[in-house]
N, C-alpha and C positions, 0 to 999 in steps of 0.2 A: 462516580467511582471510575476508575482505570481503565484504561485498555490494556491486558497483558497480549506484546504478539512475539509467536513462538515462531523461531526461524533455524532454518539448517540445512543440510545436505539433505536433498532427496534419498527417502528411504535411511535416514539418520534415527528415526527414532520420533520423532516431533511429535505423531500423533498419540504414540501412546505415553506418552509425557503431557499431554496436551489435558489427555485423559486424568491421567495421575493427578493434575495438578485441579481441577475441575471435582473430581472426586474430592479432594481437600480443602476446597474453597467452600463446596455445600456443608461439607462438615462443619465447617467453622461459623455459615449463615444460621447451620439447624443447631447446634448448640450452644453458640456464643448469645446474649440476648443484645450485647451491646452489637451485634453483626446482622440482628434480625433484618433492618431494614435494608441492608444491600439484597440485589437480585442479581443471577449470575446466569450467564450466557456463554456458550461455547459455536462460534461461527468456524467453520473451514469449507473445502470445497465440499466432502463428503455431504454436511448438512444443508448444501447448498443443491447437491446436484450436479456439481459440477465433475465433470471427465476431465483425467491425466491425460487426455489428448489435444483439449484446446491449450497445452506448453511445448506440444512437438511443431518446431519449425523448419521440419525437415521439408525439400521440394517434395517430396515424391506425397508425403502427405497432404500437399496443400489443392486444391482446385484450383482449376484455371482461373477464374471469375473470382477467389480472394481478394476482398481490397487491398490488402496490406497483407505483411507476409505475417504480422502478431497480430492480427484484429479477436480472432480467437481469445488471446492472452490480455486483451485489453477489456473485451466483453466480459472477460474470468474476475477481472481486477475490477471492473465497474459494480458486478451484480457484489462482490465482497466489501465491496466501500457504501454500499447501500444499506446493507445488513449491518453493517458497524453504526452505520450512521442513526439506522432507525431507532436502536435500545442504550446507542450509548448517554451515558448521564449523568449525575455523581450519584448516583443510587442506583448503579447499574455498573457489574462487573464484568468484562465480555476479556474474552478469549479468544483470542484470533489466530488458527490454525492452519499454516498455510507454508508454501515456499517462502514468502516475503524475504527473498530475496535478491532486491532491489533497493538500493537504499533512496531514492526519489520515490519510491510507494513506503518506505518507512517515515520519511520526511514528511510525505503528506498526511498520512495515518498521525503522526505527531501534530500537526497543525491542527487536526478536527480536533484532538481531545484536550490539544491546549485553550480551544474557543470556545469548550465546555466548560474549562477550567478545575478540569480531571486531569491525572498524572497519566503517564503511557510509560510500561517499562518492558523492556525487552528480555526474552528469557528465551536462552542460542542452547540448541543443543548440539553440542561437540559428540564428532564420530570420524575416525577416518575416513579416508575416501575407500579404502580397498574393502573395509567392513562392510561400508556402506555397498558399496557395487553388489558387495554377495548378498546383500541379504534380495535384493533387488533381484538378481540372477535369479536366486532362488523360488522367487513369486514370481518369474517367468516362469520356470520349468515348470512348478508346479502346474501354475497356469494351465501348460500346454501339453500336461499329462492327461489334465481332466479332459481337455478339448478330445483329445487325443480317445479317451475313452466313452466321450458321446454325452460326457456332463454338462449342464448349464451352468456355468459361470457365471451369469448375469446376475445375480440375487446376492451374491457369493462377495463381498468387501474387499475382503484381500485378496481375493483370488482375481476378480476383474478390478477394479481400483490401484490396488496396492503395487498394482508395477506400473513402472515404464519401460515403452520400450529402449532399445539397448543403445537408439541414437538421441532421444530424447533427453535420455537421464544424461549420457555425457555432455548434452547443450547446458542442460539444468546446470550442474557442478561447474563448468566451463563460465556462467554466467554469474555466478554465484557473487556476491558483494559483501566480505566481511563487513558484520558489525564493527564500530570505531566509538569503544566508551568513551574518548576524547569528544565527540561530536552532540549535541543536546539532543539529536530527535535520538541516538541509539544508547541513551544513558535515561536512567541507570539499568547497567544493562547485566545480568544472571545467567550462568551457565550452568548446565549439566553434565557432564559425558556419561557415554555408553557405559564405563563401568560403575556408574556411581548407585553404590546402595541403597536399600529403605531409609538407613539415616541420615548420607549425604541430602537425599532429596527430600526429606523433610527438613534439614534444614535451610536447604534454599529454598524448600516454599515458605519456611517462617517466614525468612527475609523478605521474601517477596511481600508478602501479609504484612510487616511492619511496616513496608515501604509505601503501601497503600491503604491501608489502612490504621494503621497504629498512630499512638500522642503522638508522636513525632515524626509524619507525614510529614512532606514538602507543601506547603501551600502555595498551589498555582494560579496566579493571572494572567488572563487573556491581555494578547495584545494590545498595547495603551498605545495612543499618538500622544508625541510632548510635547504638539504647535495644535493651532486651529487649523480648520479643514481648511479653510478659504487662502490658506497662505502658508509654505513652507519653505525651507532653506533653498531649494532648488526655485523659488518664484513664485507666480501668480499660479493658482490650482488650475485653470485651463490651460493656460498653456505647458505645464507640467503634465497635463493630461494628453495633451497633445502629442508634445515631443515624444513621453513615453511609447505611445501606442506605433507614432509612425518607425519610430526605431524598430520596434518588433516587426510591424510591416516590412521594410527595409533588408531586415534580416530572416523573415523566410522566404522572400524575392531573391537576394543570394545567393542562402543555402539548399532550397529543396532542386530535386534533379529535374532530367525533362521529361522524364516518365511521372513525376509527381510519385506519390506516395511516400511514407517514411517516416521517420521521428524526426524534428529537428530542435536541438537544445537551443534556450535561449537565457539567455544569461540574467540573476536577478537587477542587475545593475547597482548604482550608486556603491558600491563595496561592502553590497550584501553577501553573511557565509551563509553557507547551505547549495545543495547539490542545483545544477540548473534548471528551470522551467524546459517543460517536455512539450512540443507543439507536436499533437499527430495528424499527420495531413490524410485527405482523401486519397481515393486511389487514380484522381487526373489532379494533373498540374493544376496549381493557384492562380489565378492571375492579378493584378493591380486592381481593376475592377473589381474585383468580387471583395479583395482586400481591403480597398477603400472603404464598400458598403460598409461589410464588416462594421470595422473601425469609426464609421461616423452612425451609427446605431450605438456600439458601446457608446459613444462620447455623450448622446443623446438622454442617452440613460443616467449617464454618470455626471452628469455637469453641476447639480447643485447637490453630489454625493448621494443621491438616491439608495438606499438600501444600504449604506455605510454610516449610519449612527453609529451602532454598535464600537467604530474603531475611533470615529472621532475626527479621525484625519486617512484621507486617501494619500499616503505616503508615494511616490517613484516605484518603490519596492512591491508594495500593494496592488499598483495600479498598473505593473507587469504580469503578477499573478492575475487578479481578474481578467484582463484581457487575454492572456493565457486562455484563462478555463474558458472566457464566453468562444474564443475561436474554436476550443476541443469540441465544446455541444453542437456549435452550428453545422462545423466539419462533419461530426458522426449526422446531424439529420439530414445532410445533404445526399447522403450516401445511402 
């Protein structure tokens, strides 16, 4: 079954929409009997644990000794792509409640549930910015009334949770990535706004409901290759594997600075759409060496396709992705 992920302006509204729609979904598992077998799941930070403060990038929040100035926000996004990962299924309805507001963590989010060959639809809750600010505003003050009066906050959801602080929230909005229903990972994609009624929102959870579950579902296929592995338009599969990786090499030898640290995009090549491959570096510079290793361990691994049945063919495209991700793991265990 699906991934529904809910996205929006900080303090938009998303959680308790998130809520609403979670509420509606159990309805439809406990009395539909055609619905029995789905199981539904509601992930965000909250059930995760996780603090509105590993999104503040402000200096004065950060410790000297940070590796990175987002490692907070990347740890945020690792423990949520774990939790997606573990119950997602096609007998498995999960609810992803978050900022997800990055459209490369939507992209990605979109890839796992296309390899499940489950649908992912996106549901944007619309709020202005000035609404939004206040209501935020206001779960400070309140915040810092109770502080003020000797109350524990801590137990308290909205009262310690439900704000950010005042620089935070403006990075949040500031960073913010409209969804683009023109684009496949953010299609098809359902809105809300702040004023919409009992019945507007019942009937976009229909929609939602038919589009995931109803006769006339989308049926989804995992990525297929349309050549054998051993051979593809770009050449012979090693040195396709080759060339790919050293490019990548090449291009965070380039790009990152001399302080090291950072993000640096890398593009999918061969005239792939979709947003770029994210390389997050350590917090010292890379060198050749270490890049090398790297890179001739991937190729060791991957030479006769090891662990790529599933696709058939290690495409250019592919084999920019995986070496992507194997450089993000080894990066974070080095650290």
């Amino acid at each position: 079954m699906p991934l529904i992920i809910v996205t929006g302006l900080p303090t938009s509204g998303k959680s308790t929409r998130a809520g609403q729609l979670h509420a509606y979904l159990a309805d439809k598992i406990e009395f539909q009997p055609a619905a029995a077998k789905y199981r539904l799941h509601l992930i965000s930070d909250q059930t995760l644990s996780i603090s509105r403060t590993v999104y503040d990038l402000s200096p004065e929040k950060l410790p000297a000794h940070t590796r990175s100035a987002n490692a907070s926000e990347k740890d945020a996004r690792a423990a949520l792509s774990s939790a997606v990962k573990r119950v997602l299924s096609t007998k498995d309805i999960v609810i992803l409640d978050g900022p997800n507001y990055i459209k490369g963590w939507r992209y990605q989010l979109y890839c796992e549930a296309k390899n499940l060959s489950t649908p992912n639809v996106l549901l944007q809750i619309g709020c202005n910015v000035d609404r939004a600010k206040a209501v935020n505003d206001e779960r400070l003050n309140r915040r810092d009334e109770r502080l003020k009066n000797g109350e524990d906050v801590s137990r308290d959801d909205e009262a310690a949770e439900g704000a950010y602080e005042p620089a935070n929230w403006e990075n949040l909005v500031f960073r913010y990535e409209e969804p683009n229903p023109m684009t496949r990972w953010d299609s098809p994609l359902f809105t809300l706004i702040w004023e919409d009624d009992e019945a507007q929102t019942r009937k976009v959870f229909d929609d939602i409901w038919e589009t995931i579950a109803g006769e006339g579902r989308k049926v989804i296929k995992p990525n297929q290759a349309a050549v054998q592995r051993s051979r593809d338009a770009g050449g012979d599969y090693l040195y396709v594997l080759d060339r790919e990786t050293q490019d990548i090499v090449r291009s965070i030898l380039d790009q990152q600075s001399d302080e090291g640290g950072g993000s640096i995009e890398i593009s999918l090549g061969g005239g792939a759409g979709g947003p770029p491959l994210v390389v997050e570096l350590p917090g010292k510079k890379v060198g050749l060496p270490q890049l090398q290793r790297y890179r001739r361990a991937f190729m060791n691994m991957n030479r006769g396709g090891i662990g790529l049945e599933a696709v058939g063919n290690m495409a250019a495209t592919r084999m920019r992705e995986s070496f992507v991700g194997y450089l993000n793991d080894a990066f974070e265990k080095d650290e």
